[in-house]
C-alpha positions in Angstrom: 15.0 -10.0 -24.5 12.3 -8.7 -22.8 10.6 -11.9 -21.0 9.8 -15.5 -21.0 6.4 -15.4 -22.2 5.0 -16.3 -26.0 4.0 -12.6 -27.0 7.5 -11.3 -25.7 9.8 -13.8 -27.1 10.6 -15.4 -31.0 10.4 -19.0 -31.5 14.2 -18.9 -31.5 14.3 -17.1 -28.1 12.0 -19.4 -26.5 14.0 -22.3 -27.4 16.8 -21.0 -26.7 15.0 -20.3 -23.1 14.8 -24.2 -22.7 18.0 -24.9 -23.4 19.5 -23.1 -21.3 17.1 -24.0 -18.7 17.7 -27.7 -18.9 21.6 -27.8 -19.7 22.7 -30.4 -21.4 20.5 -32.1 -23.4 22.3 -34.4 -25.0 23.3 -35.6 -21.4 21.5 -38.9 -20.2 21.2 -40.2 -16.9 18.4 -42.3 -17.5 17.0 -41.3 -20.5 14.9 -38.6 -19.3 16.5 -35.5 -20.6 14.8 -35.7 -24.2 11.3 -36.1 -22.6 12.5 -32.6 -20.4 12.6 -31.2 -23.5 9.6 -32.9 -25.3 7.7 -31.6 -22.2 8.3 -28.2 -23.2 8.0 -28.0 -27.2 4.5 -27.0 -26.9 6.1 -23.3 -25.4 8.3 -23.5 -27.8 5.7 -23.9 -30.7 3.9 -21.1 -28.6 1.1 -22.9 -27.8 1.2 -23.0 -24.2 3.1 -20.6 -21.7 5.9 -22.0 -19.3 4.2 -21.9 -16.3 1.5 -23.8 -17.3 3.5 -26.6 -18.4 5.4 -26.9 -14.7 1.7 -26.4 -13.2 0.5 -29.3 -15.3 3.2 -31.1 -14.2 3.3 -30.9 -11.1 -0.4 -31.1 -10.7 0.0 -34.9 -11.5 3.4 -35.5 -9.2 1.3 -33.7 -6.4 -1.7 -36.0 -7.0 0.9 -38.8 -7.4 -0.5 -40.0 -10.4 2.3 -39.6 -12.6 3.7 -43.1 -14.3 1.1 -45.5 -11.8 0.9 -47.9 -14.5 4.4 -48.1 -15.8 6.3 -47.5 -12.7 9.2 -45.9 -14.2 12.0 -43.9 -12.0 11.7 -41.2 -14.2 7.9 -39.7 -15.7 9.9 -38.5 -18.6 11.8 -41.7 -19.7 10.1 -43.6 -22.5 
């Protein structure tokens, strides 16, 4: 494989990417594994490349608005 980004890499390859990125998925501490995964589908689909899906992210944990209203633990639980 050549890279990590959409033009480089299959739809196979790229999920394949996130799962080994993530580990066990089926694992649950709190829940918050599946939304790990649902936070990355749109790379997957190859709509949007990896690193702007951690930038997104951690734009809002940075701004600290992530969950204010909900005040889960976890951003990704639902």
């Amino acid at each position: 494989m050549a890279g990590y980004l959409i033009k480089e890499t299959t739809c196979e390859e790229r999920k394949q990417i996130v799962e080994e990125a993530l580990g066990n998925l089926s694992a649950s501490c709190d829940g918050c594994m599946a939304g790990l995964a649902d936070m990355y589908q749109d790379y997957i689909d190859g709509k949007k490349e990896i690193r702007d899906i951690n930038m997104e992210f951690n734009a809002r944990y940075e701004r600290g608005d992530m969950d204010r209203e909900e005040r889960r633990s976890c951003p990704m639980s639902v």
